[in-house]
Each structure stands twice: as C-alpha cells, then as structure tokens.
C-alpha positions in Angstrom: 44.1 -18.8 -33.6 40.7 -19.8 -33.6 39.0 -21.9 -30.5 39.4 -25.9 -31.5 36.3 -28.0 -29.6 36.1 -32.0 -29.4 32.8 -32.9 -29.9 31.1 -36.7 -29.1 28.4 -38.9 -27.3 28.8 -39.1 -24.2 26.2 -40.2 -21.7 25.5 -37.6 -19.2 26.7 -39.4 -15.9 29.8 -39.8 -17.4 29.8 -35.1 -18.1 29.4 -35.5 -13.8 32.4 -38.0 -13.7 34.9 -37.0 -15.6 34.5 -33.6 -15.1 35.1 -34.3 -11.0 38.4 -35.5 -12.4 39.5 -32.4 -14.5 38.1 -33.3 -18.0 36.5 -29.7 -19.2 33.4 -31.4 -20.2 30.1 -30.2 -21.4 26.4 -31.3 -23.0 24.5 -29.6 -25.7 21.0 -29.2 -23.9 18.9 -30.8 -26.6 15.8 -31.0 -23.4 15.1 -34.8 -24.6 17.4 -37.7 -23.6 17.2 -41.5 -24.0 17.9 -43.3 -21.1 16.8 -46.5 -19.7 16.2 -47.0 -15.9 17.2 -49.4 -13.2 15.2 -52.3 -11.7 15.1 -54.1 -8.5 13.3 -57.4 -8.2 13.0 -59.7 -5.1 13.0 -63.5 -6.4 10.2 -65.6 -5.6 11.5 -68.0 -3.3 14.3 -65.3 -1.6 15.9 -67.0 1.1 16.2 -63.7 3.2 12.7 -61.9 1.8 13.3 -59.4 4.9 16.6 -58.3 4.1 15.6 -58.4 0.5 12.6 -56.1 1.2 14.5 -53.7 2.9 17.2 -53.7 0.6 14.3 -52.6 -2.0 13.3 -50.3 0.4 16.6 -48.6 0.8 17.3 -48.4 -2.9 14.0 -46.7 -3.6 14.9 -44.5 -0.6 15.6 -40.3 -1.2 19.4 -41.2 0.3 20.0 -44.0 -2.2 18.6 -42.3 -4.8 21.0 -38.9 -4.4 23.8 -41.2 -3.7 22.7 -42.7 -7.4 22.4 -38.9 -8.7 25.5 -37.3 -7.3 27.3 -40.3 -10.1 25.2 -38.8 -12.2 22.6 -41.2 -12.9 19.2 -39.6 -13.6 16.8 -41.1 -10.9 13.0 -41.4 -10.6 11.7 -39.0 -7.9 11.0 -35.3 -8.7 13.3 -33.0 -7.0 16.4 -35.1 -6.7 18.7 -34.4 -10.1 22.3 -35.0 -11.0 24.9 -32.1 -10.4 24.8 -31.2 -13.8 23.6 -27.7 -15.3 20.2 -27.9 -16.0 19.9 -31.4 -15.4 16.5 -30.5 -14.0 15.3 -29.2 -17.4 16.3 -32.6 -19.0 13.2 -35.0 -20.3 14.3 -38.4 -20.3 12.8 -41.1 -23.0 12.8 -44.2 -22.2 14.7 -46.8 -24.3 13.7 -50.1 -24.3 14.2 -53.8 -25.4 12.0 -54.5 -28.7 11.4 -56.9 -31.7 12.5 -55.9 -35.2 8.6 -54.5 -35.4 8.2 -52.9 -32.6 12.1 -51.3 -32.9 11.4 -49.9 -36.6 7.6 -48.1 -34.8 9.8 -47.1 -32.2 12.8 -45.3 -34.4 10.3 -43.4 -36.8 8.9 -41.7 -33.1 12.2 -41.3 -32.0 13.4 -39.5 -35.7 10.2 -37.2 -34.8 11.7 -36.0 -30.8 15.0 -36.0 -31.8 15.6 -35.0 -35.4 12.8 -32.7 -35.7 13.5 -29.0 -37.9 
C-alpha cells in the first residue's frame, strides 16, 4: 500500500502547536516565508507612560521574545528561533498593508521569490 500524505498551508507557529499536541506535522523548507510582525505602541497621552514603557521594554525583552518563539512565532532578534527544524534557515518576507498599486508591484516581486524555476 503506498504512503498517503495530507498536504496544506499552514502557518508555521501553528507546525510548533499542533504538533506539541500529537498532530504528525511538517513544512516543506522553501527558505522564504511571508510573515508579518508585531507592534507595540505607547499612546500619546498614556495615563501610566511608566508602566507603559516598561511594558515595551519587557516585550522587546530576550525572555518575552522566547516565550513568543517557543508558540512558534518568528521574533526579531538573531539567535532566538522557534522550536521548529531549521527554523533558523527560514528568511522571512515581510507582508504588508497596500493600495491596489502598490499590492499588484508587490505580487509580481513576490511571483519572482516564491514561484521562481
């Protein structure tokens, strides 16, 4: 009987998540990923600007940021990388939010990383 594999998209954190819970999971390691990162923003007129400052602080901090990778989200410091194989060898491109103009630009460069013979 031949071997019978499920194949769909996935993003990676959820490889690190499911496969803690038993699903035999797996990536095809392309080396180029979209993703889109996280932001933190303090509000002009903060009530608590300390406590907002040092919340910044703490999520830009190495043990926020391998709390945030152990999930397996991809974070922004070298070094630190989720629990997945390879994950260090992963290039992450950045999606973002676009016109209609700028989108179309932005999928022809895309079709070049990613669909390229």
């Amino acid at each position: 009987m031949a071997a019978r594999f499920e194949i769909g998209g996935v993003h990676l954190k959820n490889v690190v998540f499911y496969g803690r819970n038993g699903v035999p999971l797996d990536y095809v390691r392309l080396g180029k990923f979209m993703g889109d990162g996280q932001s933190i923003t303090l509000a002009a007129r903060s009530p608590h600007v300390s406590a907002g400052k040092a919340f910044i602080d703490y999520f830009l901090g190495e043990e926020s940021l391998k709390i945030m990778a152990n999930i397996g989200e991809f974070v922004t410091r070298k070094g630190i990388y989720p629990p997945l194989p390879d994950a260090n060898k992963i290039q992450l491109i950045d999606m973002i939010d676009m016109d209609k103009e700028a989108f179309t630009q932005k999928m022809a460069e895309y079709k070049k990383i990613f669909l390229q013979n």
